[in-house]
Each structure stands twice: as C-alpha cells, then as structure tokens.
C-alpha positions in Angstrom: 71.0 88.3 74.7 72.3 90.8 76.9 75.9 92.5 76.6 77.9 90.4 78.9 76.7 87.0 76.7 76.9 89.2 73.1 81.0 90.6 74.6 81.5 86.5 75.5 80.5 85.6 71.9 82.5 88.4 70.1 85.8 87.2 71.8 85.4 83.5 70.6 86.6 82.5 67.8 85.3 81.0 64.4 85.7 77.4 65.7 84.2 78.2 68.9 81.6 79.6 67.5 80.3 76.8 65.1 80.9 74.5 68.1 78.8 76.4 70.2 75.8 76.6 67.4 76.7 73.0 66.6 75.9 72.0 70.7 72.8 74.4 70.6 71.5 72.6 67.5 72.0 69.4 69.0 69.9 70.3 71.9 66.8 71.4 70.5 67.1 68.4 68.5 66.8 65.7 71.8 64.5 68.6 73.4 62.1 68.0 70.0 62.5 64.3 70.6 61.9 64.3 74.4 59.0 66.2 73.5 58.1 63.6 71.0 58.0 66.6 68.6 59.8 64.5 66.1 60.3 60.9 66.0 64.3 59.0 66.7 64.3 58.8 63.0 64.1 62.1 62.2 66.1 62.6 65.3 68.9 60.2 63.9 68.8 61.8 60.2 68.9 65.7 61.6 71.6 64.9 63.8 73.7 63.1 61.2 73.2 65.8 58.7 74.0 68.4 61.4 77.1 66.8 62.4 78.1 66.1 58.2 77.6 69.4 57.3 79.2 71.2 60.6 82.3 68.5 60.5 81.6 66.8 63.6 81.3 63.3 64.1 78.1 62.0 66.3 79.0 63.3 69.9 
C-alpha cells in the first residue's frame, strides 16, 4: 500500500471501512469462483456468511 492509499483509508470511517473489506471480500470470492477455485456452493455459503456476519444483505 503506498501512503496516498494508507492517508485515503485513515480518513474513512468505521462504516466505510467494513464496506470496503466487505466489497474486497466479495471479490476474491467470484475471482475464486471464476477461477473455478471453489464451486457456486461454496461460493453461495461464503458469501452468505460474509454478508450475515458483516450486516449486509446479498448485493
């Protein structure tokens, strides 16, 4: 990370924050599955629990 990206994350807030790991998260989950890394299921059940335990609904 280099400063400019480390002084953008200090000024967000909490929220923004957790959204922001919550979207990255959700990434690398459909980058595993395009990848066929892991299969929908495991897609569908990592995403749920991500979203459950982060407070978001399925985006």
């Amino acid at each position: 990370m280099i400063n400019t990206d480390k002084e953008n994350w200090d000024s967000l807030s909490y929220e923004d924050k957790n959204h922001k790991l919550y979207l990255q998260q959700k990434e690398l989950l459909a980058t595993l599955l395009e990848h066929r890394a892991i299969s929908k299921e495991q897609y569908q059940k990592s995403l749920t629990d991500l979203s459950e335990k982060m407070g978001y609904t399925n985006e």
